[in-house]
MARMI-961092 format. One record per atom (N, C-alpha, C): residue in three letters; x, y, z. Coordinates in pm, whole numbers, plus 32768, in hexadecimal, padded with zeros to 4 digits. Layout:
<pts>
AlaXYZ ...
</pts>
This chain:
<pts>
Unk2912247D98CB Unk296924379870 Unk29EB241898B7 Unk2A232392988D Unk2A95238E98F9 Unk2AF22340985D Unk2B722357985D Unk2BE322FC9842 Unk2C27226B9860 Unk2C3022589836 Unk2C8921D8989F Unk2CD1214E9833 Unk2D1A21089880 Unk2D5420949836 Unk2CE020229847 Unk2CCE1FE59806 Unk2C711F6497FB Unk2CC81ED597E1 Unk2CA51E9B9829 Unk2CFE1DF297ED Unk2C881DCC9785 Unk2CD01D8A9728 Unk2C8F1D649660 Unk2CD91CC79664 Unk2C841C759677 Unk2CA61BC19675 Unk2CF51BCC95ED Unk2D621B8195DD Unk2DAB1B649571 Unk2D491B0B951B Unk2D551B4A94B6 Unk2D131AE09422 Unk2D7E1AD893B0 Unk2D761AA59368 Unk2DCE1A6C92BF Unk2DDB1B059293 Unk2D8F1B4292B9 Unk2D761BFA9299 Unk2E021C5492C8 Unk2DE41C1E9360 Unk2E381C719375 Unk2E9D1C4F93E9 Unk2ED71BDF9395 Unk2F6B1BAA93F0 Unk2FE61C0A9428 Unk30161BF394B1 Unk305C1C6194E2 Unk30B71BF79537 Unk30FC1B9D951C Unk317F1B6F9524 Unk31231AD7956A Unk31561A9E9608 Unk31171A51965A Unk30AA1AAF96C4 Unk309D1B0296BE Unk304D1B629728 Unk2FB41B1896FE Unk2F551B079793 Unk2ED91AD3978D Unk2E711B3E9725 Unk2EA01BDD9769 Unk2E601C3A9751 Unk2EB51C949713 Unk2E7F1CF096A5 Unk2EB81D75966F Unk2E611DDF96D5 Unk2EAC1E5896C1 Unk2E471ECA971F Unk2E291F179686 Unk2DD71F3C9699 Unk2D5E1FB69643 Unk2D34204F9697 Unk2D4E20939646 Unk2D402115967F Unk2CE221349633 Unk2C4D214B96B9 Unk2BDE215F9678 Unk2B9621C996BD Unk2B212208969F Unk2AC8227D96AD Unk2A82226296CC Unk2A39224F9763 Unk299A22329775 Unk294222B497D7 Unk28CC22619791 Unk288022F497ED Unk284C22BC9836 Unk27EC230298AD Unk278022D4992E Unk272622D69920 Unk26A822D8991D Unk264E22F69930 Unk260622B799AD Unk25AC22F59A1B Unk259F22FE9A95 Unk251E23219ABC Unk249F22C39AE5 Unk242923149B2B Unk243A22BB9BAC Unk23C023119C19 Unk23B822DD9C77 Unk233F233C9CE0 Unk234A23259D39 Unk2304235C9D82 Unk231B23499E1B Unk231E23B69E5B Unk231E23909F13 Unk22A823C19F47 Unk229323AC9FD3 Unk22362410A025 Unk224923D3A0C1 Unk22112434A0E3 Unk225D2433A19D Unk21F423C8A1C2 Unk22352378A226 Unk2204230DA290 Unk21812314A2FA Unk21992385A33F Unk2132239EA3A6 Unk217E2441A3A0 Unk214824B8A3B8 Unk2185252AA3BA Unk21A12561A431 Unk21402533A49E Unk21632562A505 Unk21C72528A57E Unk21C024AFA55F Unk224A2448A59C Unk22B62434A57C Unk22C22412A4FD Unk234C23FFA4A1 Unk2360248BA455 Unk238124D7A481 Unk23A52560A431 Unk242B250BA3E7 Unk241B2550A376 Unk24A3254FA2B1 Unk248B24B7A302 Unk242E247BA2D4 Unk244F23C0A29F Unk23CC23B7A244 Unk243F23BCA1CB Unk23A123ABA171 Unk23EF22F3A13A Unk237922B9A0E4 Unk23652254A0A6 Unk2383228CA01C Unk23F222419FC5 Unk241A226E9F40 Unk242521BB9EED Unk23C121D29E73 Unk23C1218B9DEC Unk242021CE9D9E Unk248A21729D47 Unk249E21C19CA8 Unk24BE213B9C80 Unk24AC21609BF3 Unk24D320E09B65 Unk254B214F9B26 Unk25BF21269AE8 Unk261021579AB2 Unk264321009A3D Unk262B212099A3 Unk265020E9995F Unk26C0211A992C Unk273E20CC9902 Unk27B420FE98C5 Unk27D520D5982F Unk27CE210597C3 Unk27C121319728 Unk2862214696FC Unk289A20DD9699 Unk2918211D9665 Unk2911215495FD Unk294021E295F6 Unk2923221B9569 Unk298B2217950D Unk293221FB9478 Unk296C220A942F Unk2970228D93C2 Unk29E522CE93B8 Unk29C1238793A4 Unk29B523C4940F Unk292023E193D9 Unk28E6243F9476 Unk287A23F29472 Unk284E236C9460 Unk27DA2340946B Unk27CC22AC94E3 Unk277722929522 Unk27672218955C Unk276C21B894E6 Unk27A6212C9507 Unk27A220BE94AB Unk2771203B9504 Unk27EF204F9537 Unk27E61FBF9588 Unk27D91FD095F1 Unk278A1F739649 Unk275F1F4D96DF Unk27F11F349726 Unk27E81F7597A5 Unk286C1F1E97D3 Unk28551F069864 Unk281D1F5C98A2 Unk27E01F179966 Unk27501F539978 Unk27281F2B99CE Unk26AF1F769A03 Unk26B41F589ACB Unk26911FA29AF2 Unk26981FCF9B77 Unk26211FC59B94 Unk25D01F769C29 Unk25611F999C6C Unk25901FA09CED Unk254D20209D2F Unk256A20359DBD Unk251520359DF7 Unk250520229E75 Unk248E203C9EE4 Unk24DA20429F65 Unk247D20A79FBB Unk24F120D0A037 Unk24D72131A0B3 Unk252B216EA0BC Unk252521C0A142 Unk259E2261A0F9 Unk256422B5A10F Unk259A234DA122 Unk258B2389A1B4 Unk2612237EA1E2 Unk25F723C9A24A Unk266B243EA259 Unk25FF24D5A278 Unk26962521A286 Unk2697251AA305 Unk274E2518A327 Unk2786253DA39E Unk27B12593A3E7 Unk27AD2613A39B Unk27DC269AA3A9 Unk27D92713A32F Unk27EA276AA361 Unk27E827CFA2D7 Unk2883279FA24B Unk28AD2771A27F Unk29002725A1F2 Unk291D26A0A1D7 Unk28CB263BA21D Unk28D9259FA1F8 Unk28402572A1F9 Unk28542528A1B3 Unk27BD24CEA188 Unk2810244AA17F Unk27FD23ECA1B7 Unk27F32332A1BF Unk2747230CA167 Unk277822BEA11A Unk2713227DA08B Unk276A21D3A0C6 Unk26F92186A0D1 Unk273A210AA0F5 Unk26862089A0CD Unk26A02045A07D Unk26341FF9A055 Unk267F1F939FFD Unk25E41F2D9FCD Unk262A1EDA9F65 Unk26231EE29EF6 Unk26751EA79EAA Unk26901EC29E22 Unk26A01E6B9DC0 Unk26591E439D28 Unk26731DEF9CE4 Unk26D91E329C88 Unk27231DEA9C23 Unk27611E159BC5 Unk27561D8E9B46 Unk27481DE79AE8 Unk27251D839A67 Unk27851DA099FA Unk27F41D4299E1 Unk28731D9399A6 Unk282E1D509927 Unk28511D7998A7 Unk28571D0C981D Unk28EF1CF3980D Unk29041C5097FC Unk296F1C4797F3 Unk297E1BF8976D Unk297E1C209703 Unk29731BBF965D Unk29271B58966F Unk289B1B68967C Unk284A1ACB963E Unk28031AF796BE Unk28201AFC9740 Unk28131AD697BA Unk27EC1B439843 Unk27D71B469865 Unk27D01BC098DC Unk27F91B739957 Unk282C1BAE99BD Unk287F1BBD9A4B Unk28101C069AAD Unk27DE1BB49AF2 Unk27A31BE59B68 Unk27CD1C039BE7 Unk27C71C679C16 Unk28081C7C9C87 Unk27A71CB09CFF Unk277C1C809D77 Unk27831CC39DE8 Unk27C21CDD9E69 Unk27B11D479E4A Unk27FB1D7F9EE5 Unk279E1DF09F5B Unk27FB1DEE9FB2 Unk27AF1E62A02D Unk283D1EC09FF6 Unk27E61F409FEB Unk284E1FCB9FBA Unk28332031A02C Unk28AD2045A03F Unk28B020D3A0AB Unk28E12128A089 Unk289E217DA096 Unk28FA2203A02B Unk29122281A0A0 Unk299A22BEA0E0 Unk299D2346A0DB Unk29A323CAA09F Unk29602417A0BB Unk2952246DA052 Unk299D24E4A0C0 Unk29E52555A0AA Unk2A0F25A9A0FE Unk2A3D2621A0AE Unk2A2F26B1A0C1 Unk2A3F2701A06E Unk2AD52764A0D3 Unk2B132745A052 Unk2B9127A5A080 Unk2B862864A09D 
</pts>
């Protein structure tokens, strides 16, 4: 579950001076599957191949209501040492934006490093 501010398109609803956008302070949750598994085991030691779909839910209460992104990944895990792992693949993103959805791809590189 995460917090956060959301931009909310101005409507007749809910006018907030000349500003394009009001911000909304809203509640959403994750939900997350996926799956990895190693490459070749005896050549590429820690490089596995990682899938996930991540859907993101704004709740209303304590309940899912509304759709708000969904995440597909596909990629590369590789650890680099006993406290960093590099995750670097591509990535769609499917925002809903009122009426409409926002597609996005990108190449994501992620460090991961443990203090």
């Amino acid at each position: 579950m995460e917090q956060r501010w959301i931009k909310k398109p101005i409507t007749s609803d809910n006018k907030f001076y000349s500003l394009k956008y009001n911000r909304e302070y809203n509640t959403r949750i994750r939900f997350r599957a996926g799956f990895e598994f190693p490459l070749v085991d005896n050549v590429t030691k820690d490089l596995n191949f990682i899938v996930f779909n991540e859907v993101f839910m704004i709740l209303e209460s304590i309940y899912p209501y509304n759709f708000n992104q969904n995440w597909t990944f596909f990629g590369f895990k590789k650890r680099l040492n006993s406290k960093a792992v590099l995750l670097s693949g591509f990535q769609r993103n499917s925002i809903f934006r009122g009426g409409d959805y926002l597609h996005k791809n990108i190449w994501s590189s992620i460090l991961f490093y443990k203090i």
